[in-house]
C-alpha positions in Angstrom: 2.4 -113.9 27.6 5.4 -111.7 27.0 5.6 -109.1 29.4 4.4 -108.1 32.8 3.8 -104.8 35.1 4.3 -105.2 38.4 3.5 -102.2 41.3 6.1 -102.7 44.7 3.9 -101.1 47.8 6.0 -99.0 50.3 6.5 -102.2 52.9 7.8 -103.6 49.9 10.2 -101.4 49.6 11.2 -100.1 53.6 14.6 -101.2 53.6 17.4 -102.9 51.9 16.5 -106.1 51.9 12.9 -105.1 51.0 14.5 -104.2 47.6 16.3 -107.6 47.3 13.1 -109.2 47.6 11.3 -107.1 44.8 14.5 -108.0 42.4 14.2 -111.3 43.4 10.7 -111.9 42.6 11.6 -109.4 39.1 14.4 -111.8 38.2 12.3 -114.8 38.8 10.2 -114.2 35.2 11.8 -113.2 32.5 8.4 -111.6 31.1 8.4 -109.1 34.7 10.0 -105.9 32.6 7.9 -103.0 33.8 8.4 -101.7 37.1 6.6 -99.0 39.2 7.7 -98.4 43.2 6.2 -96.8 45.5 8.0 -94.6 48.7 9.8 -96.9 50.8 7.5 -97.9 54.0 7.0 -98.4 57.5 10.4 -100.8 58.9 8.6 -101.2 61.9 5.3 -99.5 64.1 7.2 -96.3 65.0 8.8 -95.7 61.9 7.5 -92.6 59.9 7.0 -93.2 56.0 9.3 -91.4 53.6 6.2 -89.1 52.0 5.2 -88.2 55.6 8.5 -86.7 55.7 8.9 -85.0 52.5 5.4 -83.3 53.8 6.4 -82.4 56.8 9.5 -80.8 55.1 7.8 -78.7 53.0 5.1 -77.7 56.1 7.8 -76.6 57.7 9.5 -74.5 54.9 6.1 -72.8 54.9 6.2 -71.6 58.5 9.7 -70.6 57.9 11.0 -73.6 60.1 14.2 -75.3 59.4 14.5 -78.3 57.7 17.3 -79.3 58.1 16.2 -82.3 60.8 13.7 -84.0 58.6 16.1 -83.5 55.2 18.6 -85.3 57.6 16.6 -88.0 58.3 15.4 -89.0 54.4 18.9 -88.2 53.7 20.0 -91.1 56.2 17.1 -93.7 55.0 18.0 -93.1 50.7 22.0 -93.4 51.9 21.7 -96.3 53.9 19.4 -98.5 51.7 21.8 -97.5 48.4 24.6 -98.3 50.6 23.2 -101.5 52.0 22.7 -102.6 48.5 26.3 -101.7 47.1 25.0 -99.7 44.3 25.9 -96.9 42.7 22.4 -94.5 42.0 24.2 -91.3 42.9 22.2 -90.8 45.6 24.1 -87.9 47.1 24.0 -85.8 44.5 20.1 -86.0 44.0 19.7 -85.6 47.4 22.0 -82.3 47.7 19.7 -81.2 44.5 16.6 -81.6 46.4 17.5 -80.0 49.4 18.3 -76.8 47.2 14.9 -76.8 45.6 13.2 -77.1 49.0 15.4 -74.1 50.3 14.7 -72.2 47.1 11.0 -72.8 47.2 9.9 -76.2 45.8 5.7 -77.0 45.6 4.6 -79.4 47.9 3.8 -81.6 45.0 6.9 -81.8 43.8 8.0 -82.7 46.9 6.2 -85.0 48.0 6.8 -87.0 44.6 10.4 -87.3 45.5 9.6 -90.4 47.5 8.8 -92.3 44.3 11.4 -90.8 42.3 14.3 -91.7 44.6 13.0 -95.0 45.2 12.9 -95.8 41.4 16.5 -94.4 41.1 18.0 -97.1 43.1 15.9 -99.8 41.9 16.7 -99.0 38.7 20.5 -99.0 39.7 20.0 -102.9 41.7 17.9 -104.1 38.8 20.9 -103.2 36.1 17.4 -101.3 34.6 16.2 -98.4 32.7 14.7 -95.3 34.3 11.9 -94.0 33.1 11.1 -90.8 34.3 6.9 -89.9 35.3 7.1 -86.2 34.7 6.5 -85.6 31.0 5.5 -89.1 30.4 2.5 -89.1 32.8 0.1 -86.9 31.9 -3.0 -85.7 34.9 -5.9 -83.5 34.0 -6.5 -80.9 37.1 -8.6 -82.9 38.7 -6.2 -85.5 38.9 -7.1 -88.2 36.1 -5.6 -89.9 34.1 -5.1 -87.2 30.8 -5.5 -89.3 27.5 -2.2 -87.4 26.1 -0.5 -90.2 28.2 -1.2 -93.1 25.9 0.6 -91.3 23.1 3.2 -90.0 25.3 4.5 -92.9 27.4 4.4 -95.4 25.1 7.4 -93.6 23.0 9.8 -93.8 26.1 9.4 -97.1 27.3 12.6 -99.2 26.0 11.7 -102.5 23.6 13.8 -104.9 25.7 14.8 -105.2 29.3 13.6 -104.1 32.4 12.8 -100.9 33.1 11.4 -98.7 36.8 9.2 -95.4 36.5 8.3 -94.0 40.1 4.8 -94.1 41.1 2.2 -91.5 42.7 2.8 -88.4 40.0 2.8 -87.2 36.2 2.9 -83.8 34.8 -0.1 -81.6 35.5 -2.3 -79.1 33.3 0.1 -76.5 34.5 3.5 -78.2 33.1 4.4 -79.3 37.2 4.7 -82.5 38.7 1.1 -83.1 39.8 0.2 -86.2 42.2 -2.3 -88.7 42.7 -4.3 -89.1 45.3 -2.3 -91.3 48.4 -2.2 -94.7 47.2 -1.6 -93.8 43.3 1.1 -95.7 42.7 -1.3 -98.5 42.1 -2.7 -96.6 39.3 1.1 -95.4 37.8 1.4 -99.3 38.2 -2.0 -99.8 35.7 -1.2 -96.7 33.5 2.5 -98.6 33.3 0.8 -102.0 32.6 -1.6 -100.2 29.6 1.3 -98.3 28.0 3.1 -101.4 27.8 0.7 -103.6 26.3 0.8 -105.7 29.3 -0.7 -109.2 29.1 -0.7 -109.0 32.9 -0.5 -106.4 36.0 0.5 -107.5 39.7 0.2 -105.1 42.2 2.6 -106.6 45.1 2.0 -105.4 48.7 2.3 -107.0 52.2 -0.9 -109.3 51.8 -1.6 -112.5 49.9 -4.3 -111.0 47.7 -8.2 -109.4 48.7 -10.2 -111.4 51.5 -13.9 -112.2 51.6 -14.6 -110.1 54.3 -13.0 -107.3 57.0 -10.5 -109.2 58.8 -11.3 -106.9 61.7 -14.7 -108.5 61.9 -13.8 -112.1 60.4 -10.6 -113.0 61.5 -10.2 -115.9 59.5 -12.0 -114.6 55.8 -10.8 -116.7 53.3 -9.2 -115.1 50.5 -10.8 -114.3 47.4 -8.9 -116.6 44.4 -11.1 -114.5 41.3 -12.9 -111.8 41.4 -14.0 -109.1 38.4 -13.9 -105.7 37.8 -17.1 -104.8 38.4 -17.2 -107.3 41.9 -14.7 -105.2 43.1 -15.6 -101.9 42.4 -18.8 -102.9 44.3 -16.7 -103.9 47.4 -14.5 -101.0 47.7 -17.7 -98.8 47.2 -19.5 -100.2 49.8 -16.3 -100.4 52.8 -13.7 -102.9 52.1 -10.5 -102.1 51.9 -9.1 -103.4 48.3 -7.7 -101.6 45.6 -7.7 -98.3 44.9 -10.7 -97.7 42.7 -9.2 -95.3 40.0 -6.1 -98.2 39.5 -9.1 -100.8 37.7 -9.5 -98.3 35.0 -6.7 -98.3 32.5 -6.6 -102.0 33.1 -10.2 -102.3 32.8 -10.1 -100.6 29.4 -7.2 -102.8 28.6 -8.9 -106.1 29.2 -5.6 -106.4 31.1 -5.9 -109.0 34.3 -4.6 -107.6 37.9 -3.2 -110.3 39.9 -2.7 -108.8 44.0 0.7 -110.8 45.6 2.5 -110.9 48.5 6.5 -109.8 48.3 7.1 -111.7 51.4 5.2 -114.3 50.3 5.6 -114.8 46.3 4.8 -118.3 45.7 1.1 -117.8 47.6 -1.8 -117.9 44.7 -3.2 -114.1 45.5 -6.1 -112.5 43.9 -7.0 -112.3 40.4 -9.3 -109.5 39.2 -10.8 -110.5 35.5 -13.2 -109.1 33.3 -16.9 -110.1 33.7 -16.5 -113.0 31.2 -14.3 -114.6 33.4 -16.2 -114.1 36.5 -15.7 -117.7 38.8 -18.5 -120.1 39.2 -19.5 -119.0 43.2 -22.4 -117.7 44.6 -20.2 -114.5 46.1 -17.4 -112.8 45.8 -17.5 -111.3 48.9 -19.4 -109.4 51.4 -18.5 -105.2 53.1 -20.2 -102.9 54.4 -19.7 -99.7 56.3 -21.9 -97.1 58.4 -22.5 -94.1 58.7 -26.2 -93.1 56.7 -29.1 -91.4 57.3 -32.6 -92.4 56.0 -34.7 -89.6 54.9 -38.3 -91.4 54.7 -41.0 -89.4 52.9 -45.0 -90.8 53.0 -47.6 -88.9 50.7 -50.8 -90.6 49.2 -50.8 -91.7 46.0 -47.3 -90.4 45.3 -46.9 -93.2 42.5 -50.1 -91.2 41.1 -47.8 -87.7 41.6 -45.7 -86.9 38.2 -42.1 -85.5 39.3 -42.4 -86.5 42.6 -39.1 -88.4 43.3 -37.3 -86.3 40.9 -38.6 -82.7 42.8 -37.0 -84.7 45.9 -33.6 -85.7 44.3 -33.4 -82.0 43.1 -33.6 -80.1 46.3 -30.6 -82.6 47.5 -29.1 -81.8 44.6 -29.2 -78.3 45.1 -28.3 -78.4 48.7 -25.1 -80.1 47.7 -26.2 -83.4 49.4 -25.3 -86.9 47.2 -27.7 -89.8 48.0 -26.3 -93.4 47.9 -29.7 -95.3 47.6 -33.1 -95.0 47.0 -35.7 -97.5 47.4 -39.6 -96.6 47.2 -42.8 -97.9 47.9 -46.5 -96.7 46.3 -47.0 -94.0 48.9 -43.3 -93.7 50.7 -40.2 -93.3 49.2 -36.7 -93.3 51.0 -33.5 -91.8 50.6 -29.9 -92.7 52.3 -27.5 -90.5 52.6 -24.8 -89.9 54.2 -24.8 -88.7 57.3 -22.2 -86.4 57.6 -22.4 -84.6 55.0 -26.4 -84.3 55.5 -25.7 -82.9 59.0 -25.3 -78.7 57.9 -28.6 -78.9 55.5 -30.9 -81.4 56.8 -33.0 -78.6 58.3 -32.5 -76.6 55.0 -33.6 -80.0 52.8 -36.6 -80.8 55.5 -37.9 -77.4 55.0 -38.0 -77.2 51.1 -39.1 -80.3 50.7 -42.1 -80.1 53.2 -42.8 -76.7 51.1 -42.2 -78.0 47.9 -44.0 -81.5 48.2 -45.8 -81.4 50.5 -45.6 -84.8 52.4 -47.7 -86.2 54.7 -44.7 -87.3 56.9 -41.6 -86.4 56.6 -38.9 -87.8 59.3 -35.0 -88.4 59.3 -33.2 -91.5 61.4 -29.3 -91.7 61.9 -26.9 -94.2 62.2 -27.7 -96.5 59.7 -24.6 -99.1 58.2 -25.2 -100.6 54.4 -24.4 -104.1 53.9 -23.1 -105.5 50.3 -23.3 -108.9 49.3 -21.8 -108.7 46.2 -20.6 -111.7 43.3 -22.3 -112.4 40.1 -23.2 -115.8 40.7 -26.2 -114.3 42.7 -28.0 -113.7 39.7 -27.9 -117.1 38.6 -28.6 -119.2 41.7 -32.1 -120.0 42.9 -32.2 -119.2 47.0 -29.8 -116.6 47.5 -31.7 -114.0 48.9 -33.2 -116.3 51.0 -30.0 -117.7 52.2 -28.9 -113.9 53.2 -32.3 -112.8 54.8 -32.4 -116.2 57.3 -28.7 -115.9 58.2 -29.6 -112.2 59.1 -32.8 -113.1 61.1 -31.2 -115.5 62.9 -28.3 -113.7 64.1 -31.4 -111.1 65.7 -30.3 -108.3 62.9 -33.4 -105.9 61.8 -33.1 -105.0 58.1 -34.6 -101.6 57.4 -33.8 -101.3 53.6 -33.1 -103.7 51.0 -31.6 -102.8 47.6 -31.0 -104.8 44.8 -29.8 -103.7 41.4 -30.8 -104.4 37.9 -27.7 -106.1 37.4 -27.9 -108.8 40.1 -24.4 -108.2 41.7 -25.3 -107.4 44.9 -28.1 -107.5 47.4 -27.6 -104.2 50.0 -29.2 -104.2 52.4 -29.4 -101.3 55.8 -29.1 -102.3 59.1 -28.8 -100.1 62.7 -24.6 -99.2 62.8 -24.7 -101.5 65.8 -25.6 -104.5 64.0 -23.0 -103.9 60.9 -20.6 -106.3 62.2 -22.6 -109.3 63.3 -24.6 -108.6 59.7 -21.6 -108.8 57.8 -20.3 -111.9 60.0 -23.4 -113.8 59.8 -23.6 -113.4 56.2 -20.1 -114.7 55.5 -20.8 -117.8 57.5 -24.2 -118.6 55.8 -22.0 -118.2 52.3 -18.9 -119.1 52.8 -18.5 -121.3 56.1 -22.0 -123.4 55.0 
């Protein structure tokens, strides 16, 4: 293995010795050479986080409010952590610079990136590293992708020895501006970083010692998950739990580079591997999430199986209502359709009527307040009893399932249960798996 990207989270990063701690675990492996950071964080409950400063500053240059409070305050956080440090990454200057962009009209993008960039400045200054700037390196397409000019572009910058720290969070947009991610992005600057680089690895370091087998809101005590692949995970985050930001797999998925999540607080703990499928451990899950908030849209004609066009005429008028469904399982003369609820709630009268008009069903009816359940790992397709295993733990925790979903693939049973039952579902499940 001969070099490494690593990602530092914002609570990685909230104060000074935050950032002795990420050089520290840098230092430790000669291989760690690329470096993305992220904002500094929280320092404690009350504390507000750099980029929900920069915001508010440039809010408040929009309503013609003064500034000058909030441009204090990051002024006082950069300052102190450079000084706590004892390094020299002319803060002051780059700070006096940005206040007379904001003052002279700055985009909010722009802005808001300045988290990232000052944070890479002075970790580039501790590390004794090179800076590598985002803007003209990182390239987003306008709706904020990854653009492919950045594999030719990024490459060309990066230095052939030593370590060297590009902010996270933004690139250069279609327009020639600095153009950010989505919140959270700095995990995929840390996976475009680890691609550009050739990367044999890429460890995304936060606050936690890797992904766990369940919400720890509902299962206090979920065991972590050691392995787990691409395709396991994207599965999980879909369906509710809170891992990894979704858009930060790809690069290293087309990379066939490995993610490893760590702890900065905690470096020597195992964390969470995320592989490709052909390394997929021998378990019968990975996992299990879920999340509520679904309708069921339940249809009943006779011999609909016999009625060509049927499901599609149904998908079509959701289509065209602007509705996106998330499942839909059928029988010979019913078919269903889950979607969410929310953003079913301005046309359902719209889609009711057009479909009764257009299909004429011989029911037609809409529940609320349904919660989908994802038992996901790719062990499940391989194990006699599974399914079995899922349906009696349900049963005998007194949870009704409504809708069971299983894809071609075998990586997940879902199944839909009343909102009120998501958390004993997902508990009971996790103890038939993982406790058993």
């Amino acid at each position: 293995m001969n070099l490494i990207a690593c990602k530092f989270g914002g609570t990685s990063l909230a104060d000074s010795n935050q950032f002795r701690k990420v050089a520290a675990v840098v230092r430790s492996d000669a291989r760690r050479r690329a470096v993305v950071v992220s904002a500094p964080g929280k320092r404690h409950k009350q504390d507000p986080k750099i980029t929900d400063i920069l915001l508010s500053i440039h809010d408040m240059v929009c309503r013609k409010m003064d500034p000058s409070p909030s441009i204090a305050l990051l002024r006082e956080r950069f300052l102190e952590i450079e000084r706590e440090l004892e390094v020299d990454a002319a803060m002051a200057l780059h700070l006096d610079a940005f206040e007379r962009s904001v003052r002279d009209g700055a985009d909010r993008d722009w802005i808001a990136s300045r988290g990232e960039h000052f944070s890479a400045r002075i970790m580039a200054a501790f590390l004794g590293a090179t800076f590598v700037e985002a803007e003209g390196t990182v390239f987003l397409t306008p709706n904020g992708l990854v653009d492919e000019k950045t594999w030719n572009e990024l490459p060309k910058v990066l230095p052939e020895s030593g370590i060297f720290v590009m902010p996270g969070f933004y690139g250069t947009g279609p327009n020639g501006k600095v153009k950010t991610f989505s919140r959270g992005g700095s995990d995929i600057s840390g996976a475009i970083l680890a691609r550009a680089a050739k990367a044999d690895l890429y460890e995304n370091w936060t606050d936690v010692s890797g992904l766990l087998m369940a919400d720890p809101r509902i299962v206090p005590d979920a065991a972590p998950m050691e392995i787990v692949t691409y395709r396991e995970l994207r599965e999980l985050a879909y369906s509710g739990a809170n891992v990894f930001h979704e858009e930060a797999i790809l690069p290293c998925k087309q990379a066939a580079i490995p993610i490893r999540i760590a702890n900065t607080n905690r470096p020597d703990d195992s964390g969470t591997l995320i592989v490709p499928e052909d390394q997929a451990a021998d378990r019968p899950i990975a996992g299990v999430a879920g999340r509520s908030g679904f309708s069921i849209l339940q249809i009943e004609k006779t011999l609909m199986n016999k009625e060509r066009g049927f499901g599609r005429r149904v998908l079509g008028i959701l289509e065209t209502k602007g509705v996106s469904y998330e499942l839909s399982p059928s029988g010979i003369d019913s078919m269903c359709v889950v979607i969410d609820q929310e953003d079913f709630a301005s046309t359902q009268d719209a889609v009711l009527e057009e479909i009764q008009r257009t299909c004429e069903p011989d029911a037609i009816s809409v529940e609320r307040d349904l919660a989908l359940i994802a038992t996901v790992g790719h062990g499940m397709a391989h194990r006699t009893g599974v399914a079995s295993r899922l349906f009696l733990a349900l049963a005998q925790a007194g949870v009704n399932v409504r809708i069971i979903d299983q894809g071609a693939s075998e990586l997940s049973i879902i199944v839909g249960v009343d909102a009120s039952d998501l958390a004993k579902g997902i508990k009971a499940i996790y103890d038939a798996f993982v406790r058993n």
